[in-house]
LUMDRENNU-505537 format. One record per residue (C-alpha): z, y, x; residue number from 1. Coordinates in pm, 1 decimal, padded with zeros to 6 digits. Layout:
BEGIN
+----------+----------+----------+-----+
:       up :    north :     east : num :
+----------+----------+----------+-----+
:        Z :        Y :        X : NUM :
...
+----------+----------+----------+-----+
END
This chain:
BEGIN
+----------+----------+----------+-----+
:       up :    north :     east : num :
+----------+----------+----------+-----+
:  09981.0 :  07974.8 :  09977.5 :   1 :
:  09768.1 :  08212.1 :  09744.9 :   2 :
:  09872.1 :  08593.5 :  09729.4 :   3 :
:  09787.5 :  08798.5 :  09428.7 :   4 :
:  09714.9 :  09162.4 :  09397.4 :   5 :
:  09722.9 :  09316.4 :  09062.1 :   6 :
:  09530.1 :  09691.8 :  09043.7 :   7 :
:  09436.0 :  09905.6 :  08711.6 :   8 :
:  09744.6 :  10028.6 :  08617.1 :   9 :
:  09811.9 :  10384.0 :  08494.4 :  10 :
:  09921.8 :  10660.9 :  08262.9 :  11 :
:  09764.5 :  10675.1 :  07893.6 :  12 :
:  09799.5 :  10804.3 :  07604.3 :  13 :
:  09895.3 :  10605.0 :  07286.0 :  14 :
:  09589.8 :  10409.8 :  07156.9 :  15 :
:  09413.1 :  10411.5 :  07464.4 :  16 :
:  09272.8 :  10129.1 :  07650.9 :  17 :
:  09350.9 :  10029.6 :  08029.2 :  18 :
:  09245.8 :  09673.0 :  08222.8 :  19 :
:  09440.1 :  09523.1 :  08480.0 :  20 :
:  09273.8 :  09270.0 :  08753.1 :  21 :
:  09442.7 :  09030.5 :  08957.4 :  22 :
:  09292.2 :  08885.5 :  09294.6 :  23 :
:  09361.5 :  08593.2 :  09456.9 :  24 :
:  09330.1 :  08509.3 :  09796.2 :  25 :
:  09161.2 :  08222.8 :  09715.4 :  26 :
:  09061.3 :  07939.1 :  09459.9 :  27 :
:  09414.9 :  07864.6 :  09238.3 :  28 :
:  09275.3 :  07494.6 :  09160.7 :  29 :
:  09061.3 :  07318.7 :  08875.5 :  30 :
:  09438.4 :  07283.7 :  08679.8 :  31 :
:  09491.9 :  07668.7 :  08709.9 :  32 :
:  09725.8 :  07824.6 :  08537.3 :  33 :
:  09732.8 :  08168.2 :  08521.1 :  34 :
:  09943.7 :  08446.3 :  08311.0 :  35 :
:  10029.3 :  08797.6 :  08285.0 :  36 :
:  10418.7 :  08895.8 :  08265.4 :  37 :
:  10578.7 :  09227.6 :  08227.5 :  38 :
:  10914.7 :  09405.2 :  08279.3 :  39 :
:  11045.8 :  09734.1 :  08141.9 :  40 :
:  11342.6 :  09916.3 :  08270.7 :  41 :
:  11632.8 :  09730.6 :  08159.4 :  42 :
:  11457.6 :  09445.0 :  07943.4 :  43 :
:  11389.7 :  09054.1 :  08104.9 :  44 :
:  11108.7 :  08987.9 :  08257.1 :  45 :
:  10877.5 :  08873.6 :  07931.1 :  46 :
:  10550.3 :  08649.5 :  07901.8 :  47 :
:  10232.4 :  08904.3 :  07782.4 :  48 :
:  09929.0 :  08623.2 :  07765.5 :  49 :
:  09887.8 :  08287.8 :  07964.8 :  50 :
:  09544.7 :  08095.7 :  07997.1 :  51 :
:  09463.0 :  07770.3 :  08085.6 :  52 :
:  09216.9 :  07588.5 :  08260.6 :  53 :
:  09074.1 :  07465.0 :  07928.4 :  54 :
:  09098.8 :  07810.8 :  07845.8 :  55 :
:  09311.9 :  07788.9 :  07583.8 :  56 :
:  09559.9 :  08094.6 :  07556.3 :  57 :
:  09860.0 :  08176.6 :  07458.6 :  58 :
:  09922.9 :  08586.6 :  07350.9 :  59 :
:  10293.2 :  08722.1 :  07272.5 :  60 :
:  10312.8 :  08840.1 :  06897.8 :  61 :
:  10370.0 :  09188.8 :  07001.4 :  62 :
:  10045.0 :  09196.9 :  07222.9 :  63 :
:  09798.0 :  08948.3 :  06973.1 :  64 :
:  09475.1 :  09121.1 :  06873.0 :  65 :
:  09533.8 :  09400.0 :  07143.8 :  66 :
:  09539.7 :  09232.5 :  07455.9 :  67 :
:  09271.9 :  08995.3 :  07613.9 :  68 :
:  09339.9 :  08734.6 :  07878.5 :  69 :
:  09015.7 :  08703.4 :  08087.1 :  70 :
:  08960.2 :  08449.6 :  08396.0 :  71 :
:  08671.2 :  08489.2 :  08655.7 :  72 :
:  08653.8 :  08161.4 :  08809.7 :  73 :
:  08335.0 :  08292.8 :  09076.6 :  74 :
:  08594.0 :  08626.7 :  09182.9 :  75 :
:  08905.5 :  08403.4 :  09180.3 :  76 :
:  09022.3 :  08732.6 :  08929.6 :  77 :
:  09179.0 :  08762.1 :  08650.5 :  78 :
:  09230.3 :  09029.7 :  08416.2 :  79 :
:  09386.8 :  09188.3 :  08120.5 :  80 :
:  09219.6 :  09396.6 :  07861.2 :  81 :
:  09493.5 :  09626.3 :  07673.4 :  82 :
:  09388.8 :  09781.0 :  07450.9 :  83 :
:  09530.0 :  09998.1 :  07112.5 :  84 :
:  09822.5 :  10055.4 :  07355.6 :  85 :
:  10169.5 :  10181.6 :  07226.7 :  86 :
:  10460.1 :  10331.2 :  07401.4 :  87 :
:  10649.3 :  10038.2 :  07421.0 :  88 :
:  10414.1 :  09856.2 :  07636.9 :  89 :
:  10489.8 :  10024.8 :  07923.9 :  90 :
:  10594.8 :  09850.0 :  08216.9 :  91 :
:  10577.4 :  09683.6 :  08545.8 :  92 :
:  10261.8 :  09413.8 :  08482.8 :  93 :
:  10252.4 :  09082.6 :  08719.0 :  94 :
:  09997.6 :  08859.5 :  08727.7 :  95 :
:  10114.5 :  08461.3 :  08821.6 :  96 :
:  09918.8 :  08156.1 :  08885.4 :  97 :
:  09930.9 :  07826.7 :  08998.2 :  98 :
:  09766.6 :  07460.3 :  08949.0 :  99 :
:  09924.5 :  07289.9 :  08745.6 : 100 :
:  09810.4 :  06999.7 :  08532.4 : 101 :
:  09975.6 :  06898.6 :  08203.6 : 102 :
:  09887.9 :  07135.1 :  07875.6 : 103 :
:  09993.8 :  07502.9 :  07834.1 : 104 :
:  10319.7 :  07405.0 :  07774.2 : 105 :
:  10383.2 :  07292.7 :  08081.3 : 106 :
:  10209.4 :  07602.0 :  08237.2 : 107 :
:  10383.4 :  07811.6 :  08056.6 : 108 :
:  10746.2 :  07653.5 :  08119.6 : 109 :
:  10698.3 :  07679.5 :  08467.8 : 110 :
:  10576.5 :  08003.4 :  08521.3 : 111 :
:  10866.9 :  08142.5 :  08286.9 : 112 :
:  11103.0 :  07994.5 :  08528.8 : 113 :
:  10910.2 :  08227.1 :  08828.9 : 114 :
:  10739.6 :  07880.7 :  08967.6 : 115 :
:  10421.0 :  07920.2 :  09135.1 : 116 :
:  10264.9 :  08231.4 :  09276.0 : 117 :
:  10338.1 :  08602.6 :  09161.8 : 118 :
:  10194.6 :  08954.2 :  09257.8 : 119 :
:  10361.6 :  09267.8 :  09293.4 : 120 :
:  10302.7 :  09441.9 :  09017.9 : 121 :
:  10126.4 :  09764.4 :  08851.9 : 122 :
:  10246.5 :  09974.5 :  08657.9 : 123 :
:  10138.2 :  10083.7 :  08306.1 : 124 :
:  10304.2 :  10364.0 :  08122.5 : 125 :
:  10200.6 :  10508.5 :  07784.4 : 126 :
:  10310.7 :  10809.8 :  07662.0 : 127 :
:  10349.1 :  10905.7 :  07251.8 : 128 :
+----------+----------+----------+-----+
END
């Protein structure tokens, strides 16, 4: 069992910058597979940025070239760099993880489904 604690979310203002973390109780596994979701009031539960392993990453087009999927193997951490941040990325952030071998397909497919492990959640709220 791994449990994961997400911290470093917050009120901003529009354009400003905020980085989440996510801790893990322990080592996920060399097939890792690690992502950040999101959920707004209302709206299904969507996919922000997923990485890999093999570090290869996967962004949603509404976050690409703002946000920045980071993993710290040595702190079992992993974090999310937001920023140029707009109102409608506010929400309730959750990190998940989990080894999995097979591509980020695969990773990504099973995490959407709310396989493997997931935090709690931090909030992030922007304001216009």
């Amino acid at each position: 069992q791994v449990q994961l604690q997400e911290s470093g979310g917050g009120s901003v203002q529009s354009g400003g910058s905020l980085r989440l973390s996510c801790a893990a109780s322990r080592y996920i596994g060399s097939g890792y597979c690690m992502a950040w979701f999101r959920q707004a009031p209302g709206k299904e539960r969507e996919e922000v940025a997923t990485i890999l392993s093999d570090r290869r990453t996967y962004y949603a087009d509404s976050v690409q070239g703002r946000f920045t999927i980071l993993q710290d193997n040595a702190k079992n951490t992993l974090n999310l760099q937001m920023n140029s941040l707009k109102p409608e990325d506010t929400a309730m952030y959750y990190c998940a993880a989990d080894n999995i071998y097979g591509g980020l397909s695969t990773c990504r497919s099973h995490l959407r489904i709310q396989g493997g492990f997931w935090g709690q959640g931090t909030q992030v709220t922007v304001s216009s």
